[in-house]
C-alpha positions, 0 to 999 in steps of 0.5 A: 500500500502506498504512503498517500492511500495508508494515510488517507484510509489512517486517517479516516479510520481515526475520524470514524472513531466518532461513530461511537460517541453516542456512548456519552451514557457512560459518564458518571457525573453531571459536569462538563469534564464528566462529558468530555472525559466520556466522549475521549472514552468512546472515541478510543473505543471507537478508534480501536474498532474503526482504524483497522477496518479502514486499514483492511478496506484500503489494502482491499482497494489497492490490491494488485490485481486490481483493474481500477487505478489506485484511488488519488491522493488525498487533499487538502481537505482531508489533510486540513479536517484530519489536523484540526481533529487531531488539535482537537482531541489532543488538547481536550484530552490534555485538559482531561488529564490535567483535570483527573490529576486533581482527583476529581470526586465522582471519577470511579478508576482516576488511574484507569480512567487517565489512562484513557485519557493518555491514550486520547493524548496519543491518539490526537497526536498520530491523528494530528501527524497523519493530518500534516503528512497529508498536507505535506505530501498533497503540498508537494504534489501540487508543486510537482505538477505546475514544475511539469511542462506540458505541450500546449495546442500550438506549441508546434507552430513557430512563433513568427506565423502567428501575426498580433492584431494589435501590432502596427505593422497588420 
């Protein structure tokens, strides 16, 4: 598999994680940490399952024997959506570790639970990472092809046949 077709199907494996959010049912408590520290919960959860399914459906989509050309390169969309995410839940997730080392009162497991929440800080790093190679290398694919000379439709003609309007001389 490819560098640009893992980090596209990386990357929309580690957004799919938000499919499992709606496990919000999970928080103990009524506050807003409560809430926060419940969605970075179930957006591990989520990854977990979501990152390699992603992965398995882009190894099925670049097969060799495939007849289809292999899929473009991700773009600037992807890259821009996957690197906010990743600053999101990075900075959530360290604000949610600061929180549960305080030992805030209706957490059950602190160190499990920080556990978690470290593993939210990981998560957000490989995603914010996977965000920036993907601006990077779409970056540098752009560069590429406006570097290319391509032969125009009149790039055979001589220039002294083509007369200006414009010019005096007509």
């Amino acid at each position: 598999m490819s560098n640009m077709v893992f980090n596209r199907f990386l990357a929309i494996g580690l957004l799919g994680g938000v499919a499992l959010l709606p496990l919000l049912w999970l928080q103990r408590g009524d506050e807003f940490e409560h809430m926060r520290l419940a969605a970075l919960m179930g957006l591990d959860i989520g990854q977990f399952f979501t990152v390699p399914v992603a992965l398995a459906v882009g190894a099925w989509k670049v097969r060799p024997w495939n007849k289809r050309s292999r899929p473009a390169s991700p773009g600037f969309v992807l890259g821009g959506v996957t690197f906010v995410f990743g600053a999101l839940v990075m900075t959530q997730a360290m604000a949610t570790t600061l929180w549960l080392e305080g030992r805030p009162s209706g957490v059950g497991d602190p160190d499990g639970e920080s556990a978690m929440a470290m593993l939210a800080v990981l998560s957000g790093g490989v995603t914010l990472l996977v965000g920036t190679m993907i601006l990077i290398n779409r970056g540098i694919a752009v560069r590429r092809s406006r570097k290319m000379k391509v032969p125009g439709l009149m790039g055979h003609w001589r220039t002294e046949n083509i007369t200006d309007a414009r010019s005096p001389d007509s």
